[in-house]
N, CA, C and O of each residue as an XYZ file, in Angstrom:
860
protein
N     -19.510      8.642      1.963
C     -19.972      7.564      1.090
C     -20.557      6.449      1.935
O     -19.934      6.057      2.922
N     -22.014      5.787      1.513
C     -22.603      5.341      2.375
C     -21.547      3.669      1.976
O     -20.769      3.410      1.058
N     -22.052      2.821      3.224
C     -22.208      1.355      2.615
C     -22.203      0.334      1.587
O     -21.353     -0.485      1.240
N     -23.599      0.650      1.117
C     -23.964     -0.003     -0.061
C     -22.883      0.857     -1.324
O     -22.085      0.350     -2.114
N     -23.148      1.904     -1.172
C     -22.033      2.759     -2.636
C     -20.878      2.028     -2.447
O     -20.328      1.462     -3.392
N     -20.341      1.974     -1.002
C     -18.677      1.297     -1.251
C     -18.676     -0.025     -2.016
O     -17.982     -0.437     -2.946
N     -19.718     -0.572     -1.295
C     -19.900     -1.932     -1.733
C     -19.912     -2.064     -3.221
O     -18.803     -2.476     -3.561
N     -20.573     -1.916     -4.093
C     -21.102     -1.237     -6.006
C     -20.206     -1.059     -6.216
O     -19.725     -1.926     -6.946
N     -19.307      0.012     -5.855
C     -18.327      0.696     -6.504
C     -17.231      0.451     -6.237
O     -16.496      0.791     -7.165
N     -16.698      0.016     -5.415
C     -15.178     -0.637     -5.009
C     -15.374     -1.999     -4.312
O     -14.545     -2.713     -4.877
N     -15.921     -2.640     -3.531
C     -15.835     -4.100     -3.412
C     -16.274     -5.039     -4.232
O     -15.613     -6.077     -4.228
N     -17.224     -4.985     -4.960
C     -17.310     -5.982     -5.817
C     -16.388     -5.863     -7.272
O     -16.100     -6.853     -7.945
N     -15.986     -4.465     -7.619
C     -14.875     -4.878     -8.699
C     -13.785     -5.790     -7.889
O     -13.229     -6.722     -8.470
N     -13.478     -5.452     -6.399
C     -12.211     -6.233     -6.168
C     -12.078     -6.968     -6.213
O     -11.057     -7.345     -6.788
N     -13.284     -8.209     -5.462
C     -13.906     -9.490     -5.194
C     -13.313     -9.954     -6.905
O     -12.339    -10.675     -7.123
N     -14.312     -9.236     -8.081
C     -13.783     -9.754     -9.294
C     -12.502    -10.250     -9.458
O     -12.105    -11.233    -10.084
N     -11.724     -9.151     -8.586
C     -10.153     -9.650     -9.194
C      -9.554    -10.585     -8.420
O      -8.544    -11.185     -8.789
N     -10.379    -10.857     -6.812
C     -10.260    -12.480     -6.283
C      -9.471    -11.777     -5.096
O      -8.419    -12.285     -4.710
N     -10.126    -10.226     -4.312
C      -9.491     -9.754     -3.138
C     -11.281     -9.418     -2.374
O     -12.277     -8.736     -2.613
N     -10.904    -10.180     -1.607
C     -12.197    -10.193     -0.285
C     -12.449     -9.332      0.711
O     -12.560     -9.959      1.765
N     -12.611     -8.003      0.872
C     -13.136     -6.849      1.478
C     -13.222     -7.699      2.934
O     -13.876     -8.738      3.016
N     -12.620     -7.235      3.856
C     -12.778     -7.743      5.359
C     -13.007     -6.443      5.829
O     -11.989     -5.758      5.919
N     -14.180     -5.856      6.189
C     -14.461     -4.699      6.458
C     -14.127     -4.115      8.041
O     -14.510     -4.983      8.826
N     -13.628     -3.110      8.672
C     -13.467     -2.863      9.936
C     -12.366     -3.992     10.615
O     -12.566     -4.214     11.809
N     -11.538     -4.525     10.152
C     -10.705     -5.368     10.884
C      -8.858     -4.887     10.385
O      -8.133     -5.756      9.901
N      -8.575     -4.098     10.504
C      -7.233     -3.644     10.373
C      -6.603     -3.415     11.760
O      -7.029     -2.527     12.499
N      -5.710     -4.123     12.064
C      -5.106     -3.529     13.493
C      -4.934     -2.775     13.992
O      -4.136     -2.088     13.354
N      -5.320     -2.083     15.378
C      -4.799     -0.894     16.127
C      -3.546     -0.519     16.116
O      -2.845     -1.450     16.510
N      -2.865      0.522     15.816
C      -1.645      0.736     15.821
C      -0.974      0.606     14.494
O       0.254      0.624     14.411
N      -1.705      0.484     13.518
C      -1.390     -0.030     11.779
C      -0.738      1.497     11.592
O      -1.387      2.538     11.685
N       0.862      1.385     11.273
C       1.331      2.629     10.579
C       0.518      3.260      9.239
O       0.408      2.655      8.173
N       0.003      4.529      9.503
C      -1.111      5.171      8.424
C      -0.544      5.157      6.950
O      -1.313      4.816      6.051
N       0.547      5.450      6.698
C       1.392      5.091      5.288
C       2.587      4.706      5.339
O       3.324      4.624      6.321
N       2.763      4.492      4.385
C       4.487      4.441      4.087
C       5.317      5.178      3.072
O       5.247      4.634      1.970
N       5.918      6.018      3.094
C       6.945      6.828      2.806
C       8.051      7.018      2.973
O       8.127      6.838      4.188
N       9.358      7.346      2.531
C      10.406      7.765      2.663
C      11.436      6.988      2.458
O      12.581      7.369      2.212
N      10.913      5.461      2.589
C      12.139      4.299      2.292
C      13.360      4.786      1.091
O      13.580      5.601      0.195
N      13.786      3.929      1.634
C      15.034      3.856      0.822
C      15.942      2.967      0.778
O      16.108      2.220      1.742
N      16.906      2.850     -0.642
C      17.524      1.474     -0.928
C      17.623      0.346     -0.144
O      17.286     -0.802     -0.434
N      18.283      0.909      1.223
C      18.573     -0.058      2.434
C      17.452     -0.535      3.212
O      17.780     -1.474      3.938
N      16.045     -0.148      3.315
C      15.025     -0.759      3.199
C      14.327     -1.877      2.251
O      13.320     -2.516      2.556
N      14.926     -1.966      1.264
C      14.212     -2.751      0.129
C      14.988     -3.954      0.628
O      16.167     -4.031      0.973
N      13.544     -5.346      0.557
C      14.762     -6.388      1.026
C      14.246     -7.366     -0.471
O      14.483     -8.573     -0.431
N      13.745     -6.944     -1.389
C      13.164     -7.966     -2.934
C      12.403     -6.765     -3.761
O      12.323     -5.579     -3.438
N      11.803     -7.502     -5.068
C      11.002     -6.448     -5.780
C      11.424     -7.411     -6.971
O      12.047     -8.472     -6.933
N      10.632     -6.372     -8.546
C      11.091     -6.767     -9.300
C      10.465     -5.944    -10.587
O       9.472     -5.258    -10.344
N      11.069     -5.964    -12.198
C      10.568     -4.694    -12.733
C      10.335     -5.450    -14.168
O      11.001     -6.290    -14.775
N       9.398     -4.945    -14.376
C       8.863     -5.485    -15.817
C       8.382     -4.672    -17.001
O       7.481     -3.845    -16.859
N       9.020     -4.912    -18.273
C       8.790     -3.316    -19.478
C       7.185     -4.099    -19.833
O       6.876     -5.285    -19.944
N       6.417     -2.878    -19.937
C       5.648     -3.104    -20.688
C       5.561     -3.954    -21.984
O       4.576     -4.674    -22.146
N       6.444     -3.908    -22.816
C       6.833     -4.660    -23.778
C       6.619     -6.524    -23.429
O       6.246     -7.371    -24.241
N       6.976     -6.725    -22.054
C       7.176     -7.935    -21.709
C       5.913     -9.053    -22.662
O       4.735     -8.752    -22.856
N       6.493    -10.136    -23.048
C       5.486    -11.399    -23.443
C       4.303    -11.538    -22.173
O       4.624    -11.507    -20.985
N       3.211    -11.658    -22.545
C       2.422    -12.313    -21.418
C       2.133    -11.171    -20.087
O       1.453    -11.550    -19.133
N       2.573    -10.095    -20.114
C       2.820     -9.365    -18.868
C       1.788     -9.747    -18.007
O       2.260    -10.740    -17.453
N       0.869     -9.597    -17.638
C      -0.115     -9.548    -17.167
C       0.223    -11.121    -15.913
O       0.162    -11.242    -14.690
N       0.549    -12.000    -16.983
C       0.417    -13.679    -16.092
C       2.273    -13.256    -15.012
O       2.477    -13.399    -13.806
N       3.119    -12.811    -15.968
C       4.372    -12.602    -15.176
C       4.351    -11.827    -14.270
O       5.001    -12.192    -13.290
N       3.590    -10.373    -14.156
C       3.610     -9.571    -12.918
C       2.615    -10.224    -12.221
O       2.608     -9.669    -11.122
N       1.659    -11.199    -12.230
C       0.828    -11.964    -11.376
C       1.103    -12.767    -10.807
O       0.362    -13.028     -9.859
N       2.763    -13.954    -11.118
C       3.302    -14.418    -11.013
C       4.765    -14.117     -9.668
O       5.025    -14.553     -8.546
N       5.213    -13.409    -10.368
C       6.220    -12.506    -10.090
C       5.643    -11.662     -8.626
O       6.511    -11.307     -7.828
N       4.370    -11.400     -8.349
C       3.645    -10.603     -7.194
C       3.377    -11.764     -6.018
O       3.850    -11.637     -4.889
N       2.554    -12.921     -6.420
C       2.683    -13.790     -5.554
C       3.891    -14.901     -4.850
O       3.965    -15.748     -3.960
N       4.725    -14.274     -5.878
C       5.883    -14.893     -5.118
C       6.640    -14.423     -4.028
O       7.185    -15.026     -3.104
N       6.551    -12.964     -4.380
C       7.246    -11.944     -3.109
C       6.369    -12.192     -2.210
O       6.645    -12.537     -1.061
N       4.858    -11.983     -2.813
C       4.001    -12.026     -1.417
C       4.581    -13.003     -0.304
O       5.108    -12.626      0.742
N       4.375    -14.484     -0.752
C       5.019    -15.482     -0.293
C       6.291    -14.903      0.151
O       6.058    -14.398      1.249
N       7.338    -14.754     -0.116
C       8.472    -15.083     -0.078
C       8.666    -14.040      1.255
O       9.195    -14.486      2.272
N       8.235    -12.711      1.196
C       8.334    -11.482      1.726
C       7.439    -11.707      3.253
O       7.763    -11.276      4.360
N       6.264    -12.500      2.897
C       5.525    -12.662      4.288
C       4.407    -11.958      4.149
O       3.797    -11.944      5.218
N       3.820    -11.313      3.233
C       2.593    -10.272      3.240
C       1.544    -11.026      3.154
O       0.561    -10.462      3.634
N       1.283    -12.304      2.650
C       0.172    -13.085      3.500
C       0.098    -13.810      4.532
O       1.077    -14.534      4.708
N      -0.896    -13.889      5.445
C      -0.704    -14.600      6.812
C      -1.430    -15.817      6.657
O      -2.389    -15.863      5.887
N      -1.066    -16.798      7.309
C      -2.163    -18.057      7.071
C      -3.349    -17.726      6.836
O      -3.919    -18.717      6.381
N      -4.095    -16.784      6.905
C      -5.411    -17.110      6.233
C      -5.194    -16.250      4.569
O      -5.949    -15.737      3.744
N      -4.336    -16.380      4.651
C      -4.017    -15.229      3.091
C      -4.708    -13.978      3.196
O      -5.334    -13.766      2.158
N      -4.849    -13.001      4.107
C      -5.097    -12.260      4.527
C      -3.783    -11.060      4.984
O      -2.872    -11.183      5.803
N      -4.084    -10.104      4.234
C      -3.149     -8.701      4.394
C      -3.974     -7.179      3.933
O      -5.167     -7.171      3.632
N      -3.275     -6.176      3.940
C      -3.843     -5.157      4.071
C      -3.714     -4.431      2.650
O      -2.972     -4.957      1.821
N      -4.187     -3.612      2.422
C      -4.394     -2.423      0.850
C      -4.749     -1.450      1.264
O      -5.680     -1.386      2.067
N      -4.035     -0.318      0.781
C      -4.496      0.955      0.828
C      -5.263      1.340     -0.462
O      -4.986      1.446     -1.656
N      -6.345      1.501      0.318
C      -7.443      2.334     -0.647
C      -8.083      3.978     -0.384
O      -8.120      4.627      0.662
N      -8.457      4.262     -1.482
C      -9.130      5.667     -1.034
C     -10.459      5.523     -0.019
O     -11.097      4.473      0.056
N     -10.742      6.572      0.652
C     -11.994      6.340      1.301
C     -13.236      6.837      0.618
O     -14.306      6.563      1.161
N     -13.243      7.589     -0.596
C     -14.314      7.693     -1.184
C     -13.759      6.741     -2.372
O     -12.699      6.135     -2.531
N     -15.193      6.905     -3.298
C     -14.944      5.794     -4.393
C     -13.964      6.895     -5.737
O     -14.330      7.366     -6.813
N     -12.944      6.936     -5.158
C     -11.912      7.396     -5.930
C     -11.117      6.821     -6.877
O     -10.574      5.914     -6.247
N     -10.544      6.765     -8.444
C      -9.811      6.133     -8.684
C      -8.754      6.203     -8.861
O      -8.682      7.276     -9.460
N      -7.945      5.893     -8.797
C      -6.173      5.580     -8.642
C      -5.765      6.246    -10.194
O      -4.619      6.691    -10.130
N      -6.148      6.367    -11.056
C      -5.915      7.458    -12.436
C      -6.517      8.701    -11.538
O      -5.816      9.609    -11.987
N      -7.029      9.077    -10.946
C      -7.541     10.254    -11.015
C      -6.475     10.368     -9.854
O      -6.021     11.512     -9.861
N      -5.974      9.673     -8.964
C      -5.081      9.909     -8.061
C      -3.780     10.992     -8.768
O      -3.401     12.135     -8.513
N      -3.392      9.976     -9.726
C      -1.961     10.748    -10.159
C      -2.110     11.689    -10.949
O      -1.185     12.355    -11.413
N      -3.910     11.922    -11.309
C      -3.508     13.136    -12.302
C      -3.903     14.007    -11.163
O      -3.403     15.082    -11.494
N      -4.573     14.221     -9.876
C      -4.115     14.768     -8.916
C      -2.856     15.082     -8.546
O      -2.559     16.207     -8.144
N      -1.939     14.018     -8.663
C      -0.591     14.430     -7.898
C       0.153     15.089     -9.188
O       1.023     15.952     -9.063
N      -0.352     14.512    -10.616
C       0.328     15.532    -11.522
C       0.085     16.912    -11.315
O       1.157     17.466    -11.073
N      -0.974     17.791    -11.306
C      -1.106     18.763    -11.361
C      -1.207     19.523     -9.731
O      -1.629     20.653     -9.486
N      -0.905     18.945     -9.178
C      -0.470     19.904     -7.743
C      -1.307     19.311     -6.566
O      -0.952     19.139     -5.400
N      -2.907     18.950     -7.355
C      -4.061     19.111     -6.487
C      -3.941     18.550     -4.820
O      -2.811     18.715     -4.361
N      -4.670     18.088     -4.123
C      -4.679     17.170     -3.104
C      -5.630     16.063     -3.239
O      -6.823     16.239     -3.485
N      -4.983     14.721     -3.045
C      -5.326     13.797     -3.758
C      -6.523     13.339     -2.542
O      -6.308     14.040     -1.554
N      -7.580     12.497     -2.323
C      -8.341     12.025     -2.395
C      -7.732     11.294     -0.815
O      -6.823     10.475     -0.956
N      -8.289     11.623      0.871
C      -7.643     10.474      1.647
C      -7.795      8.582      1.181
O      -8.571      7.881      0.532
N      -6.921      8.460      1.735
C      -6.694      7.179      1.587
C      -6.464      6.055      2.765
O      -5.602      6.467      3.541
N      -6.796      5.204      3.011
C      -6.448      3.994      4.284
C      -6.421      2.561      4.075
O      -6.955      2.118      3.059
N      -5.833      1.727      4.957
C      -5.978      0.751      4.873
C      -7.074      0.364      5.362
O      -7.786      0.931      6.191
N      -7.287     -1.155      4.554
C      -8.269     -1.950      4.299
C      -8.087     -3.279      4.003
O      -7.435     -3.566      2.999
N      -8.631     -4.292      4.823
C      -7.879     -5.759      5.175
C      -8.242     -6.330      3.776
O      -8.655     -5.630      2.851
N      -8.158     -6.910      3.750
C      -8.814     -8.285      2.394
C      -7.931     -9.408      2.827
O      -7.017     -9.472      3.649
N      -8.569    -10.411      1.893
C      -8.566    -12.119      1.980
C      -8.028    -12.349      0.305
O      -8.714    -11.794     -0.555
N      -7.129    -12.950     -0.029
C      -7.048    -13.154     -1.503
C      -7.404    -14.650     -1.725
O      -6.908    -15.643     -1.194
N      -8.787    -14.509     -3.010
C      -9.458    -16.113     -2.702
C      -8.563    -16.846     -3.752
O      -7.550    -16.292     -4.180
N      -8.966    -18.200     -4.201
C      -8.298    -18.858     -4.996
C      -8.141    -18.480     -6.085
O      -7.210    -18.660     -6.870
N      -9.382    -17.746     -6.200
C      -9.049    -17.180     -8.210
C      -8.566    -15.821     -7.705
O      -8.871    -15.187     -6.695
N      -7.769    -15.576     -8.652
C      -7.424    -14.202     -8.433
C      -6.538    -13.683     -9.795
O      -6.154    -14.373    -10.740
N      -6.325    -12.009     -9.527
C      -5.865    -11.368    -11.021
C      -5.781    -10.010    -10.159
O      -6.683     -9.231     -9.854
N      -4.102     -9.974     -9.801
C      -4.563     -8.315     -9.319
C      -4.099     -7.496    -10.354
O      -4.696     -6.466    -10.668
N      -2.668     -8.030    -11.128
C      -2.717     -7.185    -12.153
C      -3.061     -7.174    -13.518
O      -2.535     -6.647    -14.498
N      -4.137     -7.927    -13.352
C      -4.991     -7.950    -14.667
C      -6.593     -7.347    -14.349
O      -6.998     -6.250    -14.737
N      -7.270     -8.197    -13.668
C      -8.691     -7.143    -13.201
C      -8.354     -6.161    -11.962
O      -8.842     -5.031    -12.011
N      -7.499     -6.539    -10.781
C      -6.903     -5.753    -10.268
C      -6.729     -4.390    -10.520
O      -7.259     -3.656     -9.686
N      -6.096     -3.812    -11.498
C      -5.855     -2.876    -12.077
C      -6.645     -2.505    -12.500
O      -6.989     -1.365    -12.188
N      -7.513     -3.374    -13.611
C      -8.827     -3.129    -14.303
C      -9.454     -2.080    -13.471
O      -9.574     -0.930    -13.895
N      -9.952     -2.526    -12.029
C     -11.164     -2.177    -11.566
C     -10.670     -0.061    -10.749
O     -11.328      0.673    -10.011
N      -9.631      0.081    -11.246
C      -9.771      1.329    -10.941
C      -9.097      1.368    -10.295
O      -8.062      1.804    -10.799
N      -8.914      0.927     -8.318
C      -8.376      1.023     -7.377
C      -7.120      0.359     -7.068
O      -6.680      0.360     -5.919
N      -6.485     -0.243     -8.093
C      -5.619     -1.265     -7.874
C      -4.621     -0.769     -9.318
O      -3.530     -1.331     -9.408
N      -4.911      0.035    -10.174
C      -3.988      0.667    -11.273
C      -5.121      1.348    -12.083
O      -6.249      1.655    -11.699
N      -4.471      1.527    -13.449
C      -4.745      2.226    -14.573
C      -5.742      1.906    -15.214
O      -6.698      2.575    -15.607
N      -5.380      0.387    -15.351
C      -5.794     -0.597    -16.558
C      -5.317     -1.861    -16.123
O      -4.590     -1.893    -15.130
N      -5.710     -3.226    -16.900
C      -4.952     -4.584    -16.768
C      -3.405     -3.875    -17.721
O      -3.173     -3.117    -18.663
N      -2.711     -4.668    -16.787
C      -1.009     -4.451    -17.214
C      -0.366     -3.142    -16.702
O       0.791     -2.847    -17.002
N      -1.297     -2.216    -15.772
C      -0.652     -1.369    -15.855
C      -1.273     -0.428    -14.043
O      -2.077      0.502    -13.975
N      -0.568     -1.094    -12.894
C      -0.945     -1.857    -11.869
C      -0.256     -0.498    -10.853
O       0.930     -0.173    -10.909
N      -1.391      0.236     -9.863
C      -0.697      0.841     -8.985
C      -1.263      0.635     -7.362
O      -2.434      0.787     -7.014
N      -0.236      0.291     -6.564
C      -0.843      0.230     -5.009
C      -0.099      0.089     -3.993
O       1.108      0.196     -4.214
N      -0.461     -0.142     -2.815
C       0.320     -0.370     -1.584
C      -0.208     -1.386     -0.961
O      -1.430     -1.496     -0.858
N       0.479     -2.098     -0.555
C       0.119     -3.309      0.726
C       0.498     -3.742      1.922
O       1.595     -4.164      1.558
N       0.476     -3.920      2.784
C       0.664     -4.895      3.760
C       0.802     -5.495      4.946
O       0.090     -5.020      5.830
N       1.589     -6.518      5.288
C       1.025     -7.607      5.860
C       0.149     -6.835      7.467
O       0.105     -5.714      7.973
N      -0.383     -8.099      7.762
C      -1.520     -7.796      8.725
C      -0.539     -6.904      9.752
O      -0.819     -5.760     10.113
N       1.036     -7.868     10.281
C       1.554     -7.335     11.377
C       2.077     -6.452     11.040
O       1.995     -5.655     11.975
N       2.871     -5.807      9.874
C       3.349     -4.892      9.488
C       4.508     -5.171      9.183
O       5.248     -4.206      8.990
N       5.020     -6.391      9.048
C       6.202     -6.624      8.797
C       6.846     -6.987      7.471
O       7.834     -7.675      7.215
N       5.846     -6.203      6.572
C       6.426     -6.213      4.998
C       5.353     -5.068      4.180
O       4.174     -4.963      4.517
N       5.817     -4.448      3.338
C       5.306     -3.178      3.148
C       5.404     -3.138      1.237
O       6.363     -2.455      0.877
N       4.547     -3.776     -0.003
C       5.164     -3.757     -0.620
C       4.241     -2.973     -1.816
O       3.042     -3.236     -1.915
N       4.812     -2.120     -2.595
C       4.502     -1.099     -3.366
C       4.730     -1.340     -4.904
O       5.674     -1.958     -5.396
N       3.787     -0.793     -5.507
C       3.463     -1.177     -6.873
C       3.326      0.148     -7.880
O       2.413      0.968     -7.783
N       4.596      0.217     -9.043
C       3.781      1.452     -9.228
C       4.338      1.391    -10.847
O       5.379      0.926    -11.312
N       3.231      2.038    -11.461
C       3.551      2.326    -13.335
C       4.094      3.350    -13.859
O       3.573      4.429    -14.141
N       5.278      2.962    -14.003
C       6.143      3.851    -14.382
C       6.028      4.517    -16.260
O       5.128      4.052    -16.961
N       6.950      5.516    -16.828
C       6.865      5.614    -18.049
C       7.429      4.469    -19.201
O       7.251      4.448    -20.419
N       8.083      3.651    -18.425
C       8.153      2.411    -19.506
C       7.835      0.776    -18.667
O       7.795     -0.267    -19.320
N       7.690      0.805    -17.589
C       7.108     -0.346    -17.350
C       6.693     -0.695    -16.004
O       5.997      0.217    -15.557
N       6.830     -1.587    -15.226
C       6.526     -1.558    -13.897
C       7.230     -2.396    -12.953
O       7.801     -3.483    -13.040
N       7.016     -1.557    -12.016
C       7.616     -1.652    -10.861
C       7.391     -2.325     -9.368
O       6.488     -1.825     -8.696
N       7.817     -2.947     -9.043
C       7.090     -3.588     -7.838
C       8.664     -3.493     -6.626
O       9.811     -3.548     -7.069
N       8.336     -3.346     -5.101
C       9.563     -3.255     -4.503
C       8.730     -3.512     -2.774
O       7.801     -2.946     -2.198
N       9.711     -4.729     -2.403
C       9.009     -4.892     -0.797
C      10.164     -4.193      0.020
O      11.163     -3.899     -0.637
N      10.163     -3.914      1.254
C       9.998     -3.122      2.178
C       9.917     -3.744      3.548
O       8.888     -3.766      4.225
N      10.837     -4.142      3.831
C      10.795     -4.966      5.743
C      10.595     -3.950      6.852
O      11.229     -2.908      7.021
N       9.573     -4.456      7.596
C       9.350     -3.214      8.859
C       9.076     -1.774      8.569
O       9.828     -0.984      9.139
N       8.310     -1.363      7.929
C       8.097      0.004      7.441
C       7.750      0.582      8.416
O       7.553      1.772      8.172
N       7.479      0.155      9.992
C       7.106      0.864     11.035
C       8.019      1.300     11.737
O       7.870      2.047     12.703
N       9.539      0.669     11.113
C      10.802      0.483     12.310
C      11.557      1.168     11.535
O      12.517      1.607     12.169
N      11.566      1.494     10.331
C      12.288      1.816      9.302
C      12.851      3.350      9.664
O      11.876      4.094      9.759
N      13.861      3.927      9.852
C      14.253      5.617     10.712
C      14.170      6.542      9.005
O      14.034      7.765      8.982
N      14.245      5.954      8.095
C      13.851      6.938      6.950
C      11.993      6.987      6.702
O      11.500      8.071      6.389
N      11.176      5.884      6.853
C       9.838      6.156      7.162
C       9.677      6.832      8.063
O       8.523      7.208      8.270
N      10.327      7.097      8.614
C       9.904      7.507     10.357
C      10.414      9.011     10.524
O       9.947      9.872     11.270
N      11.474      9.107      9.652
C      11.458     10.238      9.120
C      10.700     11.520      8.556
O      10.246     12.601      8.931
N      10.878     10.544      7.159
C       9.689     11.117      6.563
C       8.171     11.357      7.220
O       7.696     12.457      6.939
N       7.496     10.654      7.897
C       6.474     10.987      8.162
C       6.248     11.874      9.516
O       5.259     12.563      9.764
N       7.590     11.658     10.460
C       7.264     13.385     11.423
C       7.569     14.379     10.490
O       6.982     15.404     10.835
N       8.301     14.574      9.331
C       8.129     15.903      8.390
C       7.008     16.199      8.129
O       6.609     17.328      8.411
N       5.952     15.017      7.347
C       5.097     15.268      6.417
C       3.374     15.547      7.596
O       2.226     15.839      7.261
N       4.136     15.214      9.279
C       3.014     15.556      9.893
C       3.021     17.375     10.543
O       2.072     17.948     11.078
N       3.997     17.772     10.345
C       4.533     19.086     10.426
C       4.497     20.375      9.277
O       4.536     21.577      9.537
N       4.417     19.782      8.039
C       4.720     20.418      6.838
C       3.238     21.221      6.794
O       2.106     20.778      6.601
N       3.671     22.448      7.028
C       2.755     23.685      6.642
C       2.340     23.829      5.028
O       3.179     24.215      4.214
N       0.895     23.465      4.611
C       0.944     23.814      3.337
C       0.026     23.389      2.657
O      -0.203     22.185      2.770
N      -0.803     24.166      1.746
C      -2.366     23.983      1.679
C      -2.535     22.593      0.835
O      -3.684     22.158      0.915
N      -1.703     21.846      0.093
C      -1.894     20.615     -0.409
C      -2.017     19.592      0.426
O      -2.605     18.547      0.147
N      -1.266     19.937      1.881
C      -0.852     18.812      3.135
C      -2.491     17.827      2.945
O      -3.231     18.244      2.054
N      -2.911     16.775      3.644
C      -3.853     16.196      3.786
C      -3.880     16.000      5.286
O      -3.306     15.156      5.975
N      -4.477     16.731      5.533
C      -4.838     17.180      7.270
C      -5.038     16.673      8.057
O      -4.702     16.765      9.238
N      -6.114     15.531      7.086
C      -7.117     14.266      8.112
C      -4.950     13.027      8.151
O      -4.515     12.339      9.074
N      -4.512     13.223      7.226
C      -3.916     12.180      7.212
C      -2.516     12.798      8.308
O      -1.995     12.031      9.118
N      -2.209     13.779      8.209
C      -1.442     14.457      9.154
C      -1.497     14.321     10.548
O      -0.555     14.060     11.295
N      -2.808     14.539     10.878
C      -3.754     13.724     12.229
C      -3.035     12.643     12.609
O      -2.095     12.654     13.404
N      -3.570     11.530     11.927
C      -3.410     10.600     12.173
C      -2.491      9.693     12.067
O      -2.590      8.550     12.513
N      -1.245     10.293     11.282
C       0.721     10.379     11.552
C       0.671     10.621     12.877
O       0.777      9.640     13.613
N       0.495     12.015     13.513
C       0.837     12.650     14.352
C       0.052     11.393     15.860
O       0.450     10.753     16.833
N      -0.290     11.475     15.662
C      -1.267     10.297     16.668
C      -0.400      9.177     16.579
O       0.368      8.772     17.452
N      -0.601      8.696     15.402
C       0.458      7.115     15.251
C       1.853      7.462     15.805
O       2.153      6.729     16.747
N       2.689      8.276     15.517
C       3.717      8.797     16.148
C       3.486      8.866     17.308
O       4.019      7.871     17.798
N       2.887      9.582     18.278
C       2.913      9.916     19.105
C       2.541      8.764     20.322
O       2.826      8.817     21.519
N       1.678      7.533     19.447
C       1.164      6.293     20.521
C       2.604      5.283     20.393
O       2.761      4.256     21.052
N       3.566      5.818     19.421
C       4.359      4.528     19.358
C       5.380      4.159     20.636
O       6.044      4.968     21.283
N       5.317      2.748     20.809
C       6.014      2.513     22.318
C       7.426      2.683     21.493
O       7.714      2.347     20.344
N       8.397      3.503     22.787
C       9.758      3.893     22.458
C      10.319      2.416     22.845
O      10.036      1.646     23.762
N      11.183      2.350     21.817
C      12.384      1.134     22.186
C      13.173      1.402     22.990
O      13.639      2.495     23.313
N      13.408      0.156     23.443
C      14.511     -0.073     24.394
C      15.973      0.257     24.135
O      16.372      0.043     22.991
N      16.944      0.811     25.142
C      17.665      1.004     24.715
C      18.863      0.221     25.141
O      18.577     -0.114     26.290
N      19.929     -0.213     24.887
C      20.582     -1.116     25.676
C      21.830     -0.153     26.752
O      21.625      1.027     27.033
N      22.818     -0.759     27.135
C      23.654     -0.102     28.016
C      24.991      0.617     27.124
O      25.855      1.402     27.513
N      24.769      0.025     25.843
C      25.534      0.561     24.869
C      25.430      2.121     24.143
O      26.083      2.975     23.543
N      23.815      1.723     24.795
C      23.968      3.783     24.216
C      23.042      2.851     22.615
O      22.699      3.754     21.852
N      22.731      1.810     22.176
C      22.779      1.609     21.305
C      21.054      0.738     21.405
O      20.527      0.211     22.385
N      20.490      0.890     19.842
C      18.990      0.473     20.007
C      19.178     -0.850     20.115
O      20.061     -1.326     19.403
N      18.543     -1.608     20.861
C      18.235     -2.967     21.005
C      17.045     -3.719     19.953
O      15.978     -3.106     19.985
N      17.046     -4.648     19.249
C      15.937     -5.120     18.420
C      14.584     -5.420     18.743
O      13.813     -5.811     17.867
């Protein structure tokens, strides 16, 4: 997909929803996904029924506060999104993952969130960011990697849950030497790669005299 197509077709819906495409600037060494967490990883979040009054202003609400609170913007309000690399949309994602297929690669991609903004109202809207307004799916974050927070529409309402250190995390870290190993024609190959690479460049921690990991 050339340039200009990305541009048409996925940056300017985002821009709409008040997220600023910073093209080619994601850090070296950016863990390729996040997977495998679990409870003891989650350090906030929060869940909202569809039913809710107003949804739309409360999960918009409710999102920038973790952001804040969690650290996923950096002084320039600047953090990361995983997006597809073709102009794919995030419905067609899960009816991919419903029916077996192999879904569409995906990567991060920096943005700027400007003053106006709506992620889960045009956010969502625009395809890459959920379903629909109110009904909101994605991944984020921060520039250094030190908050990881996930968005997803469930069968009665939605879900949002942050994630400290997803690079340090031994159940991410887990999961993803499995999923760079796992024999099997759905695997995503290009993304297997580039686990296996990220794994493989990561500097080993220190260990102390205790036999025990040091922070």
């Amino acid at each position: 997909m050339g340039v200009q197509e990305r541009e048409r077709k996925m940056y300017r819906p985002l821009r709409r929803a008040g997220l600023e495409v910073i093209p080619d600037a994601v850090p070296d060494g950016t863990v390729p996904c996040v997977w495998g967490y679990r409870r003891e990883d989650i350090v906030g979040g929060f869940s909202h029924p569809y039913e809710t009054p107003r949804l739309v202003e409360r999960l918009n609400r409710d999102w920038y506060d973790l952001a804040v609170s969690s650290g996923l913007l950096d002084h320039r309000r600047e953090f990361l999104v995983q997006l597809p690399q073709v102009t794919r949309t995030h419905g067609a994602a899960l009816r991919d993952m419903h029916w077996g297929r192999r879904a569409a690669p995906t990567g991060w991609t920096r943005v700027r969130l400007l003053e106006r903004w709506d992620i889960m109202g045009r956010g969502a809207a625009s395809a890459f960011l959920g379903i629909r307004a109110g009904h909101p799916g994605f991944g984020m974050m921060a520039v250094d990697s030190s908050v990881y927070i996930s968005c997803s529409t469930g069968e009665i309402g939605v879900d949002v849950i942050a994630v400290r250190h997803p690079d340090r995390s031994e159940n991410v870290l887990r999961e993803l030497e499995w999923y760079a190993r796992w024999d099997d024609r759905y695997a995503d190959r290009e993304m297997q790669q580039r686990i296996a690479v990220w794994l493989a460049g990561r500097a080993p921690r220190a260990v102390g005299t205790s036999g025990r990991d040091t922070p």
